[in-house]
DRENBA-954840 format. One record per residue: z, x, y of N, C-alpha, C in turn; residue number from 1; residue in three letters; chain. Coordinates in pm, 1 decimal, m for minus. Atoms other than C-alpha are relative to their C-alpha. Example, Ala and Ser with C-alpha at 12.3 -4.5 7.8 and 13.67 -1.06 7.14 Angstrom:
! DRENBA-954840
      n.Z      n.X      n.Y     ca.Z     ca.X     ca.Y      c.Z      c.X      c.Y torfi dovex fiza
      0.0     89.0   m119.0    780.0   1230.0   m450.0      0.0     90.0    120.0     1   ala    A
     m6.0    m82.0   m119.0    714.0   1367.0   m106.0     73.0    m77.0    109.0     2   ser    A
This chain:
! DRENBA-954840
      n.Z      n.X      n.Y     ca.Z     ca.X     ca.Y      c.Z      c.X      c.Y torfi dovex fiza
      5.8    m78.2   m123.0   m986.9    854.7   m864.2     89.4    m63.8    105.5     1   unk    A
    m97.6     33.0   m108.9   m726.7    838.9   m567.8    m27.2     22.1    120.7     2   unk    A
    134.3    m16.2   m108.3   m866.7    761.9   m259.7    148.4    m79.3    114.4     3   unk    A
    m84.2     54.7    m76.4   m616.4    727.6     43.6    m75.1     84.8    195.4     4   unk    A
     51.2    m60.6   m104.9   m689.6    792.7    441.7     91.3      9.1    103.4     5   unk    A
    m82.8      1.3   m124.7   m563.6    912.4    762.7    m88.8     15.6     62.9     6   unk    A
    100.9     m3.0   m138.4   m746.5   1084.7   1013.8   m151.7    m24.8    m55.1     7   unk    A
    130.1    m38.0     74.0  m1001.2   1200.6    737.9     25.9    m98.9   m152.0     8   unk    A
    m31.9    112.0    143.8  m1092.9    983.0    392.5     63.0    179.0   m104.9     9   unk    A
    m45.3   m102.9    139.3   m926.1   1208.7     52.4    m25.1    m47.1   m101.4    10   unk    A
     14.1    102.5    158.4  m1030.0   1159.6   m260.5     80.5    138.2   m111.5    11   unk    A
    m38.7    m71.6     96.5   m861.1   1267.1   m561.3    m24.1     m3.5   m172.3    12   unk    A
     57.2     38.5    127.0  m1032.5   1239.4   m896.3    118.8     28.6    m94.5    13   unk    A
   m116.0    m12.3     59.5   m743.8   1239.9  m1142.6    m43.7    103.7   m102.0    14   unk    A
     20.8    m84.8     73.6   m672.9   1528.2  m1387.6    m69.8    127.0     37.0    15   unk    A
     59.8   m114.8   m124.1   m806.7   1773.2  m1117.8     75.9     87.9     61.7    16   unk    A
    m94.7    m69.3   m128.2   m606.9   2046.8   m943.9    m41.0     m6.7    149.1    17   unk    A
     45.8    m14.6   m135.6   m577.6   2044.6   m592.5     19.1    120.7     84.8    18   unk    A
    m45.9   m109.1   m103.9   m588.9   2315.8   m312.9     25.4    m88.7    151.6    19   unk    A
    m44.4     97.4   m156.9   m376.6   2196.9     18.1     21.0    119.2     83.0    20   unk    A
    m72.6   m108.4   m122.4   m348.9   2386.7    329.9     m5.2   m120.7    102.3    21   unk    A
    m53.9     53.1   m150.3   m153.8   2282.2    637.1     61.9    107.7     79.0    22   unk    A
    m29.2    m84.7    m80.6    m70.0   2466.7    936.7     68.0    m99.4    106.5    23   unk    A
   m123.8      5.3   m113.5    194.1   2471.0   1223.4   m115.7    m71.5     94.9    24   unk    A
     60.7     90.9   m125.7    109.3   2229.6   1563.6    m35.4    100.5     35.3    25   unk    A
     46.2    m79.9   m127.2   m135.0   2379.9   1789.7    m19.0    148.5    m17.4    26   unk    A
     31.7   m160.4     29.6   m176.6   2700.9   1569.6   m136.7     29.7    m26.2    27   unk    A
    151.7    m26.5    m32.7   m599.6   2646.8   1611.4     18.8    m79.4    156.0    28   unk    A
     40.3     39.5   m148.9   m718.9   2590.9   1992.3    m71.6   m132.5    m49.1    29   unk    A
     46.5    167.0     19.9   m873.6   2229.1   2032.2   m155.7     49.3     24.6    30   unk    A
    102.4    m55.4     26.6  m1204.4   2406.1   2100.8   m102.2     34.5    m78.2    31   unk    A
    m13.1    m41.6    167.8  m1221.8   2550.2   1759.2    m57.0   m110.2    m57.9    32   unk    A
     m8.3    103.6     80.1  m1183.8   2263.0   1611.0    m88.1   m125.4     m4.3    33   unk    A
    122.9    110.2    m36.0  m1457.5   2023.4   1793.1   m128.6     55.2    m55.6    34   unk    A
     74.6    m38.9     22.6  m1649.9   2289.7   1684.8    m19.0     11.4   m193.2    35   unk    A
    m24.7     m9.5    152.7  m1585.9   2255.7   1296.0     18.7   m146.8    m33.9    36   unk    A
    m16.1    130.8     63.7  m1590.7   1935.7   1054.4     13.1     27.8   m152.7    37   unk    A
      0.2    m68.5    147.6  m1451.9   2088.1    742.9     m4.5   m130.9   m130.4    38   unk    A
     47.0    111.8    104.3  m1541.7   1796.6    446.6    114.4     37.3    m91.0    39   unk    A
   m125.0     71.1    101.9  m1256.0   1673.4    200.4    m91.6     77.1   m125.7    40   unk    A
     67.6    m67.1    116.2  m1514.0   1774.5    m87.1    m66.3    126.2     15.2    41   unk    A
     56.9   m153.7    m84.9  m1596.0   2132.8     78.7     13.7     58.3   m140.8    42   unk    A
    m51.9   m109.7     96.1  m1658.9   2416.0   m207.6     80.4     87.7     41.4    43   unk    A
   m103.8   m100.7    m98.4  m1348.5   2585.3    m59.3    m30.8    156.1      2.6    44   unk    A
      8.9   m128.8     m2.5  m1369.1   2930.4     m3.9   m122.3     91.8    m43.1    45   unk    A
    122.3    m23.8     89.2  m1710.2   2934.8   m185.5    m90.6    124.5    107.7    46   unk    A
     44.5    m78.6    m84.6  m1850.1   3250.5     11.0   m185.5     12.8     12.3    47   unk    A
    109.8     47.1     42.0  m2215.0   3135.2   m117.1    m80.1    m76.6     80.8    48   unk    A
     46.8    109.1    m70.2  m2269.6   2840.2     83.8    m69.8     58.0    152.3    49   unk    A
     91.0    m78.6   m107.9  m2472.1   2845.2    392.1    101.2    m27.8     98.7    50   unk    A
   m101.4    m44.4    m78.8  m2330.8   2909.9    755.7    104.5   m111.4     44.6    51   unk    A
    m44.8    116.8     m0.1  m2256.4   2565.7    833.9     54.2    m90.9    m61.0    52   unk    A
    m44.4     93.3    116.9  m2142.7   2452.0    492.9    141.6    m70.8     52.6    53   unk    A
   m173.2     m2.5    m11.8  m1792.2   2293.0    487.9     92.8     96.0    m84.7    54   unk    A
    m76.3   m134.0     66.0  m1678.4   2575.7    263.5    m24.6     96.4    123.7    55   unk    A
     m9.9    m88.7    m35.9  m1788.2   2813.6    488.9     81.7    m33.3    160.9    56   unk    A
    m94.9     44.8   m128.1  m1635.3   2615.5    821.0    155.7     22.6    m13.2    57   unk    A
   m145.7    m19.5      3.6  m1294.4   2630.9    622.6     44.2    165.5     10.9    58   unk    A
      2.4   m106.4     13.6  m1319.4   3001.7    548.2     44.7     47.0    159.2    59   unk    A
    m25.0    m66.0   m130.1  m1377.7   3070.8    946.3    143.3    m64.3     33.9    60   unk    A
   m131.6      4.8    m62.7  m1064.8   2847.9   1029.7    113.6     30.8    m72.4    61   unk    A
   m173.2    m85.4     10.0   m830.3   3010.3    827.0    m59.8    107.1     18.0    62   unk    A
    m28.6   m120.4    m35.0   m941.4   3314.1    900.2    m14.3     43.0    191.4    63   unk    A
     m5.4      4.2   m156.4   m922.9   3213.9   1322.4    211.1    m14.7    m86.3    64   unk    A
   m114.4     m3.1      5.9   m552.1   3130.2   1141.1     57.4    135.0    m10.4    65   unk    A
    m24.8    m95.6     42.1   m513.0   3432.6   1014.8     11.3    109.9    128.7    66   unk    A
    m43.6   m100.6   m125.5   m581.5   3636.8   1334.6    138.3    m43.6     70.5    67   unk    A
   m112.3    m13.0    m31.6   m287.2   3483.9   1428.2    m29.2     18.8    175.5    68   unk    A
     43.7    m45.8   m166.9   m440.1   3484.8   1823.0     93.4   m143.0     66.0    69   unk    A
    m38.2    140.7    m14.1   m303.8   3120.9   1892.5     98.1    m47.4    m37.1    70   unk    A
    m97.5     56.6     10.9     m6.6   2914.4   1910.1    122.4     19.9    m84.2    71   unk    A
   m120.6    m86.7    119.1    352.6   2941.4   1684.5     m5.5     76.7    m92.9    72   unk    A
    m82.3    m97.4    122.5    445.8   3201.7   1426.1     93.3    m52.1    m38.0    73   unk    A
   m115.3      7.6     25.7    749.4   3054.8   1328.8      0.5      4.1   m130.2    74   unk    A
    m63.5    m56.9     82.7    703.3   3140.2    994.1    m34.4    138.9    m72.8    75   unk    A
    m51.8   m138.5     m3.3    705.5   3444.4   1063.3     53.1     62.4    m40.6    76   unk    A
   m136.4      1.3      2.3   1050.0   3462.1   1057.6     41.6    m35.1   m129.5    77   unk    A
    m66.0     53.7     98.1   1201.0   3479.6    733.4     63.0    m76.0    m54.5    78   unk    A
    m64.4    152.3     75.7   1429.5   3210.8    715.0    m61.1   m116.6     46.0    79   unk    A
     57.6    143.3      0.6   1183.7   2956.0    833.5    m69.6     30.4    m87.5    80   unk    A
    136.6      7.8     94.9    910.4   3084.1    575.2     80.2     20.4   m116.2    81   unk    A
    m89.8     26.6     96.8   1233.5   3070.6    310.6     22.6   m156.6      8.8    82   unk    A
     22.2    165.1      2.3   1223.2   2702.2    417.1   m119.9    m95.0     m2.7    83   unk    A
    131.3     43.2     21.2    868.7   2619.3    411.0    m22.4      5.0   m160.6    84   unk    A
     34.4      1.6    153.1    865.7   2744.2     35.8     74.6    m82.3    m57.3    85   unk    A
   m101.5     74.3     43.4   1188.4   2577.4    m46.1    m53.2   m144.8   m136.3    86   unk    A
     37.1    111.7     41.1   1042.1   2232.6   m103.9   m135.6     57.9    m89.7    87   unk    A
     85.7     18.1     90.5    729.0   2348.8   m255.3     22.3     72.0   m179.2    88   unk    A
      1.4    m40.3    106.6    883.7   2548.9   m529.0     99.9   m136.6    m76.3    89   unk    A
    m88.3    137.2      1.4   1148.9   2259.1   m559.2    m72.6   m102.7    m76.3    90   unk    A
     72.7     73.7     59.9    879.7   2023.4   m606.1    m48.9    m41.3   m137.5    91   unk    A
      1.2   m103.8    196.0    772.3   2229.8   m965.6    111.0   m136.6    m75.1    92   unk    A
   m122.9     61.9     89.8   1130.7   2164.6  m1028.7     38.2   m147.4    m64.1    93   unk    A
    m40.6    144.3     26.8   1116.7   1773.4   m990.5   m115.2    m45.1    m90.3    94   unk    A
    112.6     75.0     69.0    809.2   1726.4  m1168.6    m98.6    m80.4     59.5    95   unk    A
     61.6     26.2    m49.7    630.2   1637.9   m924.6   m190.0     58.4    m44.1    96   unk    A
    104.6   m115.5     33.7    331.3   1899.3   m988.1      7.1    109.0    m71.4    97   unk    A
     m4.9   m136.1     42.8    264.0   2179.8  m1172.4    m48.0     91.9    105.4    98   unk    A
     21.1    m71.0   m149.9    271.4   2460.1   m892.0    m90.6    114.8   m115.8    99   unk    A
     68.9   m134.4     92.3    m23.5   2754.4  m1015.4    m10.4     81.0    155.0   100   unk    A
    m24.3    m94.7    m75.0      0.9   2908.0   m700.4     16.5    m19.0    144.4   101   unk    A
    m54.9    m42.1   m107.1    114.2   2977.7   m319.1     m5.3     81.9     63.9   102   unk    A
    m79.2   m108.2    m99.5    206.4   3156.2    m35.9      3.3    m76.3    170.8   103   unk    A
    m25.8     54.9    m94.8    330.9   3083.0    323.2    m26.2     75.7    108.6   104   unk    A
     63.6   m101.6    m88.5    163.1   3280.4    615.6     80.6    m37.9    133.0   105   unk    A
    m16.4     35.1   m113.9    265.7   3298.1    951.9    m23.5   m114.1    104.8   106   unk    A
     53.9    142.1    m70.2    125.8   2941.5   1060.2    m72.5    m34.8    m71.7   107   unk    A
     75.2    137.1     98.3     m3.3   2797.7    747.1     48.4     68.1   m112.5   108   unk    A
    m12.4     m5.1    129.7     33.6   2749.7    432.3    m90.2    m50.0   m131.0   109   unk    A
    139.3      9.9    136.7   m191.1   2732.1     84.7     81.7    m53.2   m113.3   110   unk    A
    m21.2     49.9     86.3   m131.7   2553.2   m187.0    m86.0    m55.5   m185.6   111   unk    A
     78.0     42.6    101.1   m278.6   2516.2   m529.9     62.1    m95.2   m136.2   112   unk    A
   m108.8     82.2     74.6   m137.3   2219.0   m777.1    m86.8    m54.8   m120.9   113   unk    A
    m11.0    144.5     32.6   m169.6   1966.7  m1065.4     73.0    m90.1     m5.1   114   unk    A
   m107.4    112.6    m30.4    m31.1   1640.4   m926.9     16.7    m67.0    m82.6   115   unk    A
    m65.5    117.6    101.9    153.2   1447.4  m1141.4     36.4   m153.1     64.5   116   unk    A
     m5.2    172.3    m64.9    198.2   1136.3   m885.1   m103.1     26.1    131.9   117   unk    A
    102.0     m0.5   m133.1     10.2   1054.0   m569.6      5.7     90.6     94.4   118   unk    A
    m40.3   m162.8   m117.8    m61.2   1355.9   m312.7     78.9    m76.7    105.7   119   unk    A
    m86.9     56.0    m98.7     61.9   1127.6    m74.0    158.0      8.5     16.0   120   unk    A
   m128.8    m19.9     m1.8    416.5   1134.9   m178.8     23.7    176.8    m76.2   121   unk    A
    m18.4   m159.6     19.7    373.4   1533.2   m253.4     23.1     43.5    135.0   122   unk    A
     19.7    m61.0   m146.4    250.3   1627.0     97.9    120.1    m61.7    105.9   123   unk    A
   m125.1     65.8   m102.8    577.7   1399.9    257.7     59.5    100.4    m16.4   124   unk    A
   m139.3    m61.2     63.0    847.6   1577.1     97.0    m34.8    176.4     72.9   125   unk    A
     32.5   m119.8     33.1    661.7   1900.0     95.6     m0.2     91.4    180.8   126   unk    A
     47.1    m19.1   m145.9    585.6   1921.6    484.2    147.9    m93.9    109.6   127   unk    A
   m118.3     47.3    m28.9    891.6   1689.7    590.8    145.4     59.0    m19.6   128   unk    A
   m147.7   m106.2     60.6   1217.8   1882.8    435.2    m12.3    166.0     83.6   129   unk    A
     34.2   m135.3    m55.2   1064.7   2212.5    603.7     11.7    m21.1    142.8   130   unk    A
    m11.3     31.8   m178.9   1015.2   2059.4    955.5    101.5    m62.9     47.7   131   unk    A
   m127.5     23.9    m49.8   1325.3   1924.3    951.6    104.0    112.8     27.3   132   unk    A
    m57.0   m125.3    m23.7   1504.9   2234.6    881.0    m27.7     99.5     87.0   133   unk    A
     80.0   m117.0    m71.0   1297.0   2476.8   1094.5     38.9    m51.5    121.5   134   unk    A
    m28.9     19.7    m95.3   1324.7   2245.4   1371.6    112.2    m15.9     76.7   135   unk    A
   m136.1     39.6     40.7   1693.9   2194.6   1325.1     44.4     97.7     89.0   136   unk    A
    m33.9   m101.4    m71.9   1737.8   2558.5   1378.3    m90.0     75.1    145.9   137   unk    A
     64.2     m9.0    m98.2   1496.0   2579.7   1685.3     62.9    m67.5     86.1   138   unk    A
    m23.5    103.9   m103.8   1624.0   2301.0   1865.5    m93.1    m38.0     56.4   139   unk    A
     86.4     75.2    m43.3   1349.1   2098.8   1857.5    m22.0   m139.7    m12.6   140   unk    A
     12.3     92.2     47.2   1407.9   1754.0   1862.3   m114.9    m97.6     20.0   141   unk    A
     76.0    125.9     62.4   1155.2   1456.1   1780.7   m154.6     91.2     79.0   142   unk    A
    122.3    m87.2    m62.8    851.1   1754.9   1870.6    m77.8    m18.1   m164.4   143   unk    A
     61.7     m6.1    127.1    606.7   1767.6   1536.7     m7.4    168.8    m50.3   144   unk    A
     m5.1   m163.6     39.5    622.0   2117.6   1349.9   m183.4     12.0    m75.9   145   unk    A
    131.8    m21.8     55.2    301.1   2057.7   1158.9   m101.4    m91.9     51.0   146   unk    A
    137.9    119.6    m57.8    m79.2   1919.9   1231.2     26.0    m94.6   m109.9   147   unk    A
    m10.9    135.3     45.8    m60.5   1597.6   1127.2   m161.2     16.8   m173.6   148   unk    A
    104.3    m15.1     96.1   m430.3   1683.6    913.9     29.8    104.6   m100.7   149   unk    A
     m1.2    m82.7    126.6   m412.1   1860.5    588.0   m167.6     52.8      5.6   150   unk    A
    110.1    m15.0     96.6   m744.8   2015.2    404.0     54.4    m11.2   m137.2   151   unk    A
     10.3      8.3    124.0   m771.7   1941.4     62.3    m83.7     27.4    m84.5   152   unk    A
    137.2     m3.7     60.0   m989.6   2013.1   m179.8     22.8     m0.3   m177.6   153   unk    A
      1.4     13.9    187.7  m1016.4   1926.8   m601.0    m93.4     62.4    m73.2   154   unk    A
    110.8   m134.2     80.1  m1150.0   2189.2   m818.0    m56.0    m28.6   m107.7   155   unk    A
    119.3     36.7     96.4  m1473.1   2162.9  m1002.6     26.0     m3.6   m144.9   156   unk    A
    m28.0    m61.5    135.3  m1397.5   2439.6  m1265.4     77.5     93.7    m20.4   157   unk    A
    m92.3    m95.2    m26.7  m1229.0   2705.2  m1408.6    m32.0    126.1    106.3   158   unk    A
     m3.7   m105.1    m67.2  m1391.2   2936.9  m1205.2     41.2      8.6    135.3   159   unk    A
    m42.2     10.4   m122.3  m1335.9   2781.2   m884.5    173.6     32.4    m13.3   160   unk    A
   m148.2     14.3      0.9   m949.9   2752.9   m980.3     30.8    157.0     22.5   161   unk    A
    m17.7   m155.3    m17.3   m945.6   3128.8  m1042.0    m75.4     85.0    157.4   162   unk    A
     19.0    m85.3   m137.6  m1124.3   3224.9   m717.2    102.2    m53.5    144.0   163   unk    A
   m105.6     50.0   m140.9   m885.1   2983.1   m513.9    116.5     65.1     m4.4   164   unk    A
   m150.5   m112.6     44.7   m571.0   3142.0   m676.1      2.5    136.1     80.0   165   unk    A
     58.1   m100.2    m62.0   m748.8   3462.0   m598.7     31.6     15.2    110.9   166   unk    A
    m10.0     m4.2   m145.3   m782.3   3374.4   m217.0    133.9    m55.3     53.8   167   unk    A
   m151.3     61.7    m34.0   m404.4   3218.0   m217.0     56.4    122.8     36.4   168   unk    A
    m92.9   m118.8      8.8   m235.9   3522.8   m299.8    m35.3    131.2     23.9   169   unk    A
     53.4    m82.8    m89.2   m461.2   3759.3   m166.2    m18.5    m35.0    157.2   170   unk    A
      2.2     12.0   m173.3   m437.9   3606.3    197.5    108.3     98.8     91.4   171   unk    A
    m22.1    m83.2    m59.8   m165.9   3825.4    287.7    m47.1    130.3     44.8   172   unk    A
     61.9    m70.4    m13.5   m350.7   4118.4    218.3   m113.9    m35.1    100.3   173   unk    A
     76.6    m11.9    m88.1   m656.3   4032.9    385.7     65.9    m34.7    150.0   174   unk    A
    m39.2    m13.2    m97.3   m449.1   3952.2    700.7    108.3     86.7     61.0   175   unk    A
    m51.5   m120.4    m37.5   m331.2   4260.2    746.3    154.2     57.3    m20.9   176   unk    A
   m148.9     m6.5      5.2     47.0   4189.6    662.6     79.6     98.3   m101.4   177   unk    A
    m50.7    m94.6    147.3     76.7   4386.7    295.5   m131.0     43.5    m80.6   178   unk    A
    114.2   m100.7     36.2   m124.9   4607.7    127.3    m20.8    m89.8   m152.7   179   unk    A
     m8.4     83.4    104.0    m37.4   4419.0   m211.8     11.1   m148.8    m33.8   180   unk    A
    m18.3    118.4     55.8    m25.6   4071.2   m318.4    158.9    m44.9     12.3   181   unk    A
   m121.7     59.2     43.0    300.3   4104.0   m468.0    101.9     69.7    130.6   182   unk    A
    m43.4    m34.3    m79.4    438.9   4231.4   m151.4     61.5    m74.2    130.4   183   unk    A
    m25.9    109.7   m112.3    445.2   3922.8     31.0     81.8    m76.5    m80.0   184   unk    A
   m139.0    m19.2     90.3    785.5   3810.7    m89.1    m22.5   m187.7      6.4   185   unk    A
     12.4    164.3    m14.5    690.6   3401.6     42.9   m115.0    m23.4    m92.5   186   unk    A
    114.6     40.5     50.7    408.3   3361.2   m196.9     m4.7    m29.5   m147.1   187   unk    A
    m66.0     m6.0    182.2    385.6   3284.4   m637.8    m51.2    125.8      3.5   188   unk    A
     19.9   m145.9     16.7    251.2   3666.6   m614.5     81.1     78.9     34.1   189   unk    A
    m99.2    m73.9      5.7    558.0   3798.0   m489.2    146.4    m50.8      1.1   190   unk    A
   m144.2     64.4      7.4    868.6   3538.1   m532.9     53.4     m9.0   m124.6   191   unk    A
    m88.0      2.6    133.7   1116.5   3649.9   m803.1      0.2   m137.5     m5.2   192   unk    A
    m80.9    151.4    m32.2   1256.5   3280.3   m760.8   m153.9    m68.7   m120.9   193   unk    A
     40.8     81.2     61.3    915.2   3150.6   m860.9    m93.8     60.6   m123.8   194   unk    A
     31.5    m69.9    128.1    861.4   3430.8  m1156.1     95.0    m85.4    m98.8   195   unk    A
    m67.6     13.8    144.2   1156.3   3320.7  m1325.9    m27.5   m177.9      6.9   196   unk    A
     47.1    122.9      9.7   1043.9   2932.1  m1302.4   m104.2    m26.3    m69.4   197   unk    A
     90.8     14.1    119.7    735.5   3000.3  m1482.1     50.8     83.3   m121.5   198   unk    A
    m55.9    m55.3    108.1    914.0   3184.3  m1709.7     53.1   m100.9   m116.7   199   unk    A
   m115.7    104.7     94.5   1151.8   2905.3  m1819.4    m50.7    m96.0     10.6   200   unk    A
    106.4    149.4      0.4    903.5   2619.4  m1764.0     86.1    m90.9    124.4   201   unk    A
    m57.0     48.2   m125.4   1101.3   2541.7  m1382.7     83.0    m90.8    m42.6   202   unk    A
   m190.9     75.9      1.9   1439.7   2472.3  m1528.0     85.7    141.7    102.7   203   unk    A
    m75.4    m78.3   m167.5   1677.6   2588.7  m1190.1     71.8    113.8   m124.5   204   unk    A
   m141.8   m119.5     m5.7   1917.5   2935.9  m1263.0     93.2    m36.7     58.1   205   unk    A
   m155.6    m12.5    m94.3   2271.2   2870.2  m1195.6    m10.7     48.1    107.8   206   unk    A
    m97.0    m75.0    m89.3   2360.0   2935.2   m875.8   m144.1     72.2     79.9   207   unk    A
    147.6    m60.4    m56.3   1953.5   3047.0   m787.3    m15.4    m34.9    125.1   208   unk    A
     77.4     60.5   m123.1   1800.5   3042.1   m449.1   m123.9     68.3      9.4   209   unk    A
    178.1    m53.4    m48.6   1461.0   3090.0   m260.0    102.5    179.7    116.5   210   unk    A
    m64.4   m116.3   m104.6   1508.4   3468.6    m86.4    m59.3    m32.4    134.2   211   unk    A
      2.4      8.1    m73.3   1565.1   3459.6    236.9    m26.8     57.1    151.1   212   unk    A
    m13.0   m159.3   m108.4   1512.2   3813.4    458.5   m139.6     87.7   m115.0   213   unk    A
């Protein structure tokens, strides 16, 4: 088990997939947030738990993300949410993780993996290469693009894996953006780019990119 800390302790029992979400600076009110203590071992998304669970605390703050009432959008904007995916489909490519699923919302992003090295040097690359670029073209220098805190969470079983997937690539839909899944063009439910990667076991296409518009 892999056990590293920042704000919050993480544990990572090895041979486990993980689910990561991170979101843009200042895209929950500080309010919010005194009011929530979402737990590293939360049944994520588990709609079961009682009101106060830490599954059900994460549920309400992405879906306070999801309204989208609060702070940046910037990936919004197509070619920053073509640079937010960048690195995570990339990642696949290096062998870092096996990527099982995605998508990149307007001020956060979801993630579902098995890590092949320490999350620690996943979540750099993955959250670093994006905020450099984004901020690049903002003109934002030495400002932070993302909250410094992740959620994490390591899945029990198969069923949890299949209901997190589930709630990955169904988040556009429920936030009102596309009626379909595969409609949300930043996500593994609607990115040619990262169809033909599981196709070929994430060996690159000549000349391939992430779409951008």
């Amino acid at each position: 088990m892999t056990f590293y800390r920042r704000n919050l302790p993480h544990w990572h029992p090895e041979g486990k997939s993980i689910f990561i979400t991170w979101r843009l600076y200042g895209s929950l009110p500080a309010s919010l947030m005194r009011k929530k203590s979402t737990g590293r071992n939360a049944c994520a998304t588990n709609t079961s738990e009682s009101e106060n669970s830490p599954g059900k605390q994460f549920l309400q703050l992405d879906a306070a993300l999801d309204s989208a009432k609060h702070g940046p959008l910037w990936l919004a904007n197509p070619e920053f949410a073509a640079y937010a995916e960048y690195p995570i489909v990339h990642g696949a490519e290096l062998g870092r993780y096996q990527l099982h699923a995605y998508v990149v919302m307007p001020n956060h992003v979801h993630i579902l993996l098995d890590p092949y090295v320490p999350l620690a040097k996943i979540s750099g690359p993955l959250k670093g290469v994006a905020a450099c670029d984004i901020n690049a073209r903002l003109g934002r220098t030495g400002k932070p693009l993302w909250q410094d805190e992740s959620f994490d969470h390591w899945i029990r079983n198969s069923a949890e894996f299949e209901r997190i997937r589930h709630y990955i690539e169904w988040n556009p839909v429920r936030a009102g953006l596309v009626a379909r899944p595969e409609d949300w063009k930043w996500s593994s439910a609607g990115s040619e780019y990262f169809a033909y990667f599981k196709r070929t076991g994430f060996s690159t296409p000549p000349g391939a990119r992430l779409n951008e518009s």
